[in-house]
N, C-alpha and C positions, 0 to 999 in steps of 0.2 A: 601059368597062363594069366593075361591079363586079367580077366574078371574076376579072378578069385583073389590075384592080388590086391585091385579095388575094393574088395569086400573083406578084405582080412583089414585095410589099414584106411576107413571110410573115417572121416572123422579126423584124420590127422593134416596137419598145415608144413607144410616145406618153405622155408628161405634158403636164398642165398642170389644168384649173381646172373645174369642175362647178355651173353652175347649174339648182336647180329652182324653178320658180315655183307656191307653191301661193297665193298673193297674189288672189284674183278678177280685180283690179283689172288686175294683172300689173303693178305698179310694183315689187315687195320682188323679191329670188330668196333661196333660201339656197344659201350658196357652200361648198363644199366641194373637194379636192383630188380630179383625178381621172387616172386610168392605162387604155392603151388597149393592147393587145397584137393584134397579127395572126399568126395560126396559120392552117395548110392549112383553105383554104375557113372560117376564120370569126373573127370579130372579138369580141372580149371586153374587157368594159371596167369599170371600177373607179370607184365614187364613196360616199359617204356620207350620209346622213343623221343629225342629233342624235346624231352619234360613232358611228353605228351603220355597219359596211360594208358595201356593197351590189354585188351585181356582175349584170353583163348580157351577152348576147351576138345575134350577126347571126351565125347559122349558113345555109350552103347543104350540103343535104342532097341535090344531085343531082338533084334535084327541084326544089322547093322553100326561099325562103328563111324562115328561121324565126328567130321572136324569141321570148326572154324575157327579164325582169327580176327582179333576187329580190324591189323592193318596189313597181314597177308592177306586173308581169304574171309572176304566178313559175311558169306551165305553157309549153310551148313553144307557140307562134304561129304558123300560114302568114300570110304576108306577101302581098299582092298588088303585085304593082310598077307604079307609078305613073309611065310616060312624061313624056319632055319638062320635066325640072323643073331640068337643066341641071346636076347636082351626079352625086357618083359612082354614086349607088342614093338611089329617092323611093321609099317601097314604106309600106301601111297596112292597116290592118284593123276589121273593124267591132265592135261589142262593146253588149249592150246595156245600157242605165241604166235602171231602173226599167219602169215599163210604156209608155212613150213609144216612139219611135223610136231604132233603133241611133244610138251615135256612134260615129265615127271617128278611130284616133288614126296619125298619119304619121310616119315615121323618117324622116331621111335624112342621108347621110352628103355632105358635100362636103370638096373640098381647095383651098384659098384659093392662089390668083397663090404666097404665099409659102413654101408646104407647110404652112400648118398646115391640122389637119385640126377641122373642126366638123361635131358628132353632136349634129343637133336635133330632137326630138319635142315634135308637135303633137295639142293636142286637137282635134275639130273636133265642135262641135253639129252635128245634123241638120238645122237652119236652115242651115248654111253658115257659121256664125263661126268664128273659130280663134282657138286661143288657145295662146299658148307652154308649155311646158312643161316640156323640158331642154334645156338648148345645154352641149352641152361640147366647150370648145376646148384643141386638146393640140396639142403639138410631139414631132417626133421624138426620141428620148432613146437610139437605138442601134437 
């Protein structure tokens, strides 16, 4: 479970490497350098755009788990958590584009056989497609 993961590994700092895909196609990413810290109950994480620094966090508010980003989503977010997806926390939200139907975009945090940790957020059209959007994989640094 998520929370008890945050509380086993509170205190520890993640590097490594930050892709966004704004590409349509999803063939390009831009890569940047990214840093991941766990603090009581919430995770905060480091990346960049065009030199520009950006940060995000996965907060549980006792309640609720809550996201923002300073250049996806820079208000805070409830999260709906999304069962059975085999990683540490699947959790998403709906948001609308234009006068169409809401999309949906997915976080989820997994930790790989080897420890490293991958934070990937997903688009999802209201048709059901998905599309990538950030993967960022880090290692533990302390």
């Amino acid at each position: 479970e998520f929370r008890s993961w945050v509380g086993d590994h509170q205190g520890t700092t993640w590097s490594g490497e930050s892709e966004l895909w704004l590409d349509p196609v999803g063939n390009d990413a831009e890569l940047s350098d990214a840093a991941l810290s766990v603090g009581a109950d919430e995770i905060v994480y480091t990346w960049s755009y065009k030199g520009a620094e950006q940060s995000g966090e996965l907060r549980w508010n006792g309640q609720a788990l809550l996201w923002k980003d300073s250049w996806h989503q820079p208000e805070d977010v409830a999260l709906t958590v999304v069962p059975g997806h085999g990683s540490l926390i699947a959790a998403e939200y709906s948001y609308p584009a234009g006068a169409g139907p809401d999309w949906h975009w997915r976080i989820k945090l997994a930790e790989r056989p080897d420890g490293t940790l991958v934070l990937q957020m997903t688009n999802i059209a209201p048709w059901g497609e998905e599309a990538r959007a950030v993967r960022t994989v880090v290692r533990t640094s302390g």
